[in-house]
KELUMVO-694753 format. One record per residue (C-alpha): x, y, z; residue in three letters. Coordinates in steps of 0.5 Angstrom, whole numbers, plus 2048, in hexadecimal, padded with zeros to 3 digits. Each point is the difference from the previous one (the first is absolute). Layout:
BEGIN
XYZALA;...
! end
This chain:
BEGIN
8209148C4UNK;7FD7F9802UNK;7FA7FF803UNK;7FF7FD806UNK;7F97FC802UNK;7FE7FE807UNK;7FC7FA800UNK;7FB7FF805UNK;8007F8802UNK;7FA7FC802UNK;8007FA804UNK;7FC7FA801UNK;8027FC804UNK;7FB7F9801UNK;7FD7FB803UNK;7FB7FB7FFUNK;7F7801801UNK;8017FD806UNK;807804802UNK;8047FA7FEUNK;8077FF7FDUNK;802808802UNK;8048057FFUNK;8067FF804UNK;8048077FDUNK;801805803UNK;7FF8077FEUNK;805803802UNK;8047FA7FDUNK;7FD8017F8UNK;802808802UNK;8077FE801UNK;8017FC7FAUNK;7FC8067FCUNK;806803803UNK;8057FB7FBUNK;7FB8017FBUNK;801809800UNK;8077FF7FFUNK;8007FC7FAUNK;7FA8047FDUNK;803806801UNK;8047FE7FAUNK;7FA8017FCUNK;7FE807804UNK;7F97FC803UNK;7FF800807UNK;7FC7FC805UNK;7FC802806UNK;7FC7FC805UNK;7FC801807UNK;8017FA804UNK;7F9802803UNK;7FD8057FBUNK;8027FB7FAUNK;7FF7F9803UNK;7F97FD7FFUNK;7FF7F9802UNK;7FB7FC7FDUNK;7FD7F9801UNK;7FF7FD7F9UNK;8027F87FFUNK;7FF8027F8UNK;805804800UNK;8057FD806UNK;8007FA7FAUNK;8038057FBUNK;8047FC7FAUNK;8038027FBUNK;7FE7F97FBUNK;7FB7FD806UNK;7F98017FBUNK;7FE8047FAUNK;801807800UNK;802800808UNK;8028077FFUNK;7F8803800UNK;7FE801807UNK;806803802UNK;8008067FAUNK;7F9800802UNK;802802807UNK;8078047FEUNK;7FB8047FBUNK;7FC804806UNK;807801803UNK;8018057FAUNK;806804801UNK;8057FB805UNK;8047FB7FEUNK;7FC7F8803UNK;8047FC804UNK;7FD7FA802UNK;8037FB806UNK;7FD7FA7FEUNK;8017F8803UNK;7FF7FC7F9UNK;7FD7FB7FCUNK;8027FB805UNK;7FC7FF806UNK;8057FC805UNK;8078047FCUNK;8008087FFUNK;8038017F8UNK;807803800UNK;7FF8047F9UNK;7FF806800UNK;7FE8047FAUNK;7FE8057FCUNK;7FF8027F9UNK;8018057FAUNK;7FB8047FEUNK;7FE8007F7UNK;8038077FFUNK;8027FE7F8UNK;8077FE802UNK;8027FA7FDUNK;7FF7F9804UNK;8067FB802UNK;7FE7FA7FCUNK;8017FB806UNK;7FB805804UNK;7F98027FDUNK;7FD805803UNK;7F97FC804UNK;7FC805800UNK;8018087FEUNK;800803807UNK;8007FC806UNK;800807804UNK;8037FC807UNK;8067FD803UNK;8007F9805UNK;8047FF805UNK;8017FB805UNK;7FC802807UNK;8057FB803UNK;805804806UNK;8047F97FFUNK;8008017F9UNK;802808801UNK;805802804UNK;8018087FEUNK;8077FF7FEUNK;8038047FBUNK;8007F87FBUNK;7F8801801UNK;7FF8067FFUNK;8047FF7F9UNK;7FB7FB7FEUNK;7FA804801UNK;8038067FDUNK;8027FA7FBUNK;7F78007FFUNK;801807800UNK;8038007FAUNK;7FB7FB7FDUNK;7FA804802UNK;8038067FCUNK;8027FD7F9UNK;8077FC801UNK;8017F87FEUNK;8057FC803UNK;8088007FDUNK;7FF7F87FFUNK;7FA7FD7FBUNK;7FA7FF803UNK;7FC800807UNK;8037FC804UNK;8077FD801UNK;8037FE7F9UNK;8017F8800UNK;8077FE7FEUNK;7FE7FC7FBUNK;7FB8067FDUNK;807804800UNK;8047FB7FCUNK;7FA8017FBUNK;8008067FFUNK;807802800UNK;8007FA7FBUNK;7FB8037FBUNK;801808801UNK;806801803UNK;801805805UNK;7F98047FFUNK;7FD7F9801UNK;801802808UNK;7FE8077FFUNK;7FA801805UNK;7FE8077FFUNK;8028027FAUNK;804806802UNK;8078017FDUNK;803803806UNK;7FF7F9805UNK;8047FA7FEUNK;7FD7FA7FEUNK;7FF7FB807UNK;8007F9801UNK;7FD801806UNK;8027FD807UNK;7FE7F87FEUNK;8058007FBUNK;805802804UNK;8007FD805UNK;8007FA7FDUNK;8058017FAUNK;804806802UNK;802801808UNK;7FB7FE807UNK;802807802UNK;7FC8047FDUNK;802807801UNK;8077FF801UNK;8027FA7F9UNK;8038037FAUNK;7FB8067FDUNK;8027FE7FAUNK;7FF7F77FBUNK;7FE7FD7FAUNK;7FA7FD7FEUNK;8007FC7FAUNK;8078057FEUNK;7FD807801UNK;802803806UNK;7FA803805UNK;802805806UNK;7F8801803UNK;800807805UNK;7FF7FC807UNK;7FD806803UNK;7FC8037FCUNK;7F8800802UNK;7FD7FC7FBUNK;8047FA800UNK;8007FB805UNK;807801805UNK;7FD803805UNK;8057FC805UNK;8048057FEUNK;7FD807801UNK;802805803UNK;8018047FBUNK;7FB7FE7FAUNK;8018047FAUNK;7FA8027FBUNK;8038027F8UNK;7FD8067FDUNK;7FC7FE7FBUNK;7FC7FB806UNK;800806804UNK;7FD8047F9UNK;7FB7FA7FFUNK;7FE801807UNK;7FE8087FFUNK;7FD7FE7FAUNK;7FB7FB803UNK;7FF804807UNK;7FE8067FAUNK;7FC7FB7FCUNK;7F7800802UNK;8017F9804UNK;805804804UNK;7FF807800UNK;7FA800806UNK;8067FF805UNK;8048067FFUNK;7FA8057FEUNK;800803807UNK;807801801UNK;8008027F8UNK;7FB805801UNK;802803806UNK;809802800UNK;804805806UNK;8058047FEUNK;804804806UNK;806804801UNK;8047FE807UNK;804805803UNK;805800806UNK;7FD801806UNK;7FF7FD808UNK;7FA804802UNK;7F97FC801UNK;7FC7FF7FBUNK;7FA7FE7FDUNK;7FC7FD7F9UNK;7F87FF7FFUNK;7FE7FC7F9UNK;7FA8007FDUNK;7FA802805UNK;7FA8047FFUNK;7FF806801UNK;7FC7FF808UNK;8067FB801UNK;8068047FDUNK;7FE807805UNK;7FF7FD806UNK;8067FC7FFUNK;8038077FFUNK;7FE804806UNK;8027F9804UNK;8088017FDUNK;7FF808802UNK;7FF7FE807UNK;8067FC800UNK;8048067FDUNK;8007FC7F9UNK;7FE8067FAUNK;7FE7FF7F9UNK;8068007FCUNK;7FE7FD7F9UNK;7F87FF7FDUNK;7FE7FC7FAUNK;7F97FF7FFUNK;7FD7FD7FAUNK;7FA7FA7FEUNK;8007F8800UNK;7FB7FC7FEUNK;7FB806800UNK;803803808UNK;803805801UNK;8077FE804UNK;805805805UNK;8077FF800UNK;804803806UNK;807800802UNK;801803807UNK;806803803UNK;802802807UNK;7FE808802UNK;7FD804804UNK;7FE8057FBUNK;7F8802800UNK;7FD7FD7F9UNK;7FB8007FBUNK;7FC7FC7FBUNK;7FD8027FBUNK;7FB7FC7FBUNK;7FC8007FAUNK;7FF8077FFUNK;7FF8047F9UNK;8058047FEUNK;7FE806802UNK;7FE7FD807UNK;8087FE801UNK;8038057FEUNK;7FB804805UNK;8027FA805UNK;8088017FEUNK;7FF808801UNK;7FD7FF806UNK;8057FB804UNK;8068057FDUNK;7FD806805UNK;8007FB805UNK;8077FD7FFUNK;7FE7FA7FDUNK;8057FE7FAUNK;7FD7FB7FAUNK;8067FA7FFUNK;7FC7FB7FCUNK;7FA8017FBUNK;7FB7FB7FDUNK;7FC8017F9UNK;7FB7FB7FEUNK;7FA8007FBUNK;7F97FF804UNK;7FB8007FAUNK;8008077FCUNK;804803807UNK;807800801UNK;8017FF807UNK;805802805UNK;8047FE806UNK;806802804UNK;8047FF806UNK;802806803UNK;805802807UNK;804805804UNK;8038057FDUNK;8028077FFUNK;8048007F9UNK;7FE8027FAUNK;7FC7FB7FCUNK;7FD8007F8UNK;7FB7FB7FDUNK;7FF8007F8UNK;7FA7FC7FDUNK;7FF7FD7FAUNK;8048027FAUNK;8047FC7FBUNK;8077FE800UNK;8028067FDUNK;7FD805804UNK;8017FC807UNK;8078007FEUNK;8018077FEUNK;7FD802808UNK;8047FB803UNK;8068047FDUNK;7FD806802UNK;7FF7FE807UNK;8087FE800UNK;8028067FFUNK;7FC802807UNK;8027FC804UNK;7FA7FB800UNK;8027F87FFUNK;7FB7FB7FDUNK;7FE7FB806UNK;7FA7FC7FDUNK;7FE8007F9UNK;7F97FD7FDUNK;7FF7FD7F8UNK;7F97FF7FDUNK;7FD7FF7FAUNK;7FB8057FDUNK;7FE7FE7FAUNK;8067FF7FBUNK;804805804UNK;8047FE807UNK;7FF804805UNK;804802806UNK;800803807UNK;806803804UNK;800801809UNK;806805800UNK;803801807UNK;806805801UNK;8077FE7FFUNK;8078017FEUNK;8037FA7FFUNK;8017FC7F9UNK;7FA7FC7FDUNK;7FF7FE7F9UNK;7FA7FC7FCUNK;7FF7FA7FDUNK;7F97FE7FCUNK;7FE7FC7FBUNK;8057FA800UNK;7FF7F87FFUNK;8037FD807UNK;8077FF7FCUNK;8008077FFUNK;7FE802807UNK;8047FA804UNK;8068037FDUNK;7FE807801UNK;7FF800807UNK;8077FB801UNK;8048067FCUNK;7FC806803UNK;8027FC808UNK;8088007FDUNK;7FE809800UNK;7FD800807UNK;7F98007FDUNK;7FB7FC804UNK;7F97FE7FEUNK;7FB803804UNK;7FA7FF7FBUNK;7FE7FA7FBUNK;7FA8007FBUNK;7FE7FB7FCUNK;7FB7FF7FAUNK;7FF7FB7FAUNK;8028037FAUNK;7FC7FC7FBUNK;8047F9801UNK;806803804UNK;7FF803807UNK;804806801UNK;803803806UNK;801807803UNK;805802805UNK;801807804UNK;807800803UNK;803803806UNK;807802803UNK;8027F9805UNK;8067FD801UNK;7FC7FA805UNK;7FE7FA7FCUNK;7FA7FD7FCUNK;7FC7FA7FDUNK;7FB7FF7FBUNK;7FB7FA7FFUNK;7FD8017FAUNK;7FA7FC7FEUNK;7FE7FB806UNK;7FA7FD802UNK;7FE802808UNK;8037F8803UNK;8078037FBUNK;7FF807803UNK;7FE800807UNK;8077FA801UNK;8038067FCUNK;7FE805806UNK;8027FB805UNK;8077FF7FDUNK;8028087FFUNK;7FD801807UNK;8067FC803UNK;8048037FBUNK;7FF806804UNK;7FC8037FAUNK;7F9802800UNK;7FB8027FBUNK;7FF8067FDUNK;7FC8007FAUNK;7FA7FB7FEUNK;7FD7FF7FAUNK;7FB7FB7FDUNK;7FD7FE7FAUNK;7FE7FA7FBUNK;7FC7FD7FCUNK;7FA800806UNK;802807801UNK;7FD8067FEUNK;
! end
């Protein structure tokens, strides 16, 4: 299963001292060509985000609006000085250029060393230059989709990849016949990569082969040897003949490699730290979902969605950053509720006893560690059936009882899991019923994904999903139900993928019904 990564974008948009020479895109402009560049990184699995109020800073600078690639020694340091205090997005600056009377066309960007072997036409010039340039020219960034490819072309610099043609810029005719010359067909090799074809670049085309770029022969000869560059690939230079534009798998390996490598990494840690999984089922009732609050902001925000008639359906707490976080799904009802958290253990099965007498049915239990205490906290609603709660055993254990408990007509509807020690631990919140259940704990995602797809075709529905990292592998565990509605499962998301992910089933008609939340930051 890849994994797809957000990256935040920040803007810089310049001008002059004296506010000279300014910024004429707009950013609902740069947003619309980030569009383009989304759905051509999503190839890659990485995605982009930008506010166009949160994410764009403006910036008087005559150093930096003069930024040039080559226009004096090191002419990078200012701008990696700058990109340092912005750890954790990706720089763009919107500059003029060199020119004082014309603003530069070229827009560039450059790989970072991550050890891959360099092209021997295009040496790295440094070993990070963490930013990329841009024009801050509207006449020279129209937001079409041909703009947007260019800068998803910059994109796929920054993140490791050299163009399909030797060098940095356009191959001169002559260069080519040189190369072709004395190498053969790896003379036009650009990036090394044995899964995009050796390109001429456009010069040599358009010169020796057809004016039309895009629609001339694919294929000709150089010097005898036949060349068939891949016009709409990112990293060559055709971009008159985007849509669509296509990355080879070894580029977009090349690009995972670099965003995972220290120079790169910083940009994906928040949304690496911090993934979503949740379980859609169909529904057209009202709904409602909390993320990531403290505790002050998450029950007033609760007793806000009671008086709207929205009641807590799921729960999820757990610690980012040394903070505890709340979790909530909120579905229309009219029942009473109660929540209850933090409790020992003896305090909760006291509170769990005490709401029963009162008609108040456990549907959700969380479990975490807090110092030497285990903490308890669970969400509780109307209800006068029977209920069972069984707290801490091993597999073994926990399964035996969820058997027994079968055979006396009480369902598992929410299942927990922890580590104490050596031993996984396990906690079941059993509720009456009579339909068919079944119970799948412990499996890889492939394992699971198929479990869950094989158990839909019998009318078994996923009502419950856990998950926990395993040493390297992360392991799921899924309760299921008796249903003949449909479902979705989005697995392994970042908040930006998951909250689309929870608009678009909306529309679909589904609502969630179970959250979890987990990650290298979480604990």
């Amino acid at each position: 299963m890849a994994v797809t990564y957000t990256i935040r974008i920040h803007a810089i948009p310049l001008s002059d001292d004296d506010g000279a020479r300014s910024c004429s895109v707009t950013p609902q402009v740069f947003a619309s060509a980030l569009e383009t560049v989304n759905d051509i990184f999503e190839q890659a699995n990485l995605r982009f985000t930008f506010d166009p109020v949160k994410d764009w800073h403006p910036r008087k600078s005559t150093s930096l609006n003069r930024l040039s690639n080559g226009d004096k020694s090191e002419w990078w340091k200012e701008a990696n000085e700058v990109a340092a205090g912005i750890r954790g997005q990706l720089t763009v600056f919107l500059r003029w250029g060199a020119d004082p009377d014309k603003s530069d066309n070229n827009w560039f960007a450059y790989p970072p060393d991550t050890g891959q072997k360099q092209p021997p036409l295009a040496k790295l010039l440094h070993e990070n230059i963490d930013f990329v340039v841009i024009t801050n020219q509207s006449s020279k960034f129209p937001g079409t989709a041909v703009t947007g490819a260019v800068l998803a072309h910059e994109f796929g610099h920054y993140f490791g990849l050299f163009h399909t043609h030797p060098g940095w810029g356009t191959t001169r005719v002559e260069k080519v016949i040189e190369l072709v010359k004395e190498q053969g067909a790896a003379g036009l090799d650009g990036d090394l990569l044995s899964d995009t074809a050796p390109d001429c670049c456009v010069a040599y085309y358009t010169a020796n082969v057809s004016s039309d770029l895009c629609g001339g022969p694919a294929s000709f000869k150089i010097e005898g040897i036949t060349f068939k560059p891949d016009r709409l690939n990112l990293m060559s230079y055709y971009s008159r003949c985007h849509p669509p534009v296509t990355l080879s798998p070894q580029q977009v390996q090349v690009i995972r490699t670099t965003v995972q490598h220290k120079t790169r990494k910083h940009l994906i840690e928040t949304s690496a730290g911090v993934r979503y999984a949740g379980v859609f089922s169909d529904s057209s009732e009202e709904q409602a979902l909390w993320v990531g609050d403290d505790w002050d902001g998450f029950e007033a925000k609760r007793k806000e969605l009671d008086k709207k008639n929205l009641r807590l359906a799921d729960f999820e707490t757990y610690v980012v950053d040394s903070k505890q976080r709340y979790t909530g799904v909120f579905e229309a009802g009219t029942d009473e509720q109660a929540l209850w958290v933090g409790d020992d253990w003896d305090g909760f099965e006291a509170k769990w006893k005490e709401l029963d007498k009162k008609n108040l049915r456990l549907i959700d239990l969380e479990t975490w560690l807090d110092g030497k205490t285990r903490r308890y906290a669970g969400v509780f609603r109307s209800g006068t059936d029977k209920q069972a709660l069984w707290v801490g055993d091993d597999w073994d254990g926990f399964e035996a009882k969820w058997k027994e408990l079968d055979k006396k007509d009480l369902r598992l509807i929410n299942l927990e899991t922890w580590l104490d020690g050596k031993t996984r631990r396990y906690a079941g919140v059993f509720r009456t019923g009579t339909d068919e259940q079944a119970l799948w704990v412990g499996d890889d995602w492939d394992g699971f994904e198929a479990k869950w797809k094989e158990l839909a075709k019998k009318n078994l529905r996923l009502i419950d999903l856990e998950t926990w990292l395993d040493g390297k592998t992360r392991r799921y565990a899924g309760v299921f139900r008796t249903g003949t509605y449909s479902q979705a499962l989005w697995v392994g998301d970042d908040w930006f993928g998951f909250e689309k992910q929870w608009q678009a089933q909306a529309k679909k008609g589904r609502r969630l019904v179970d959250i979890e939340v987990y990650g290298s930051k979480v604990t």
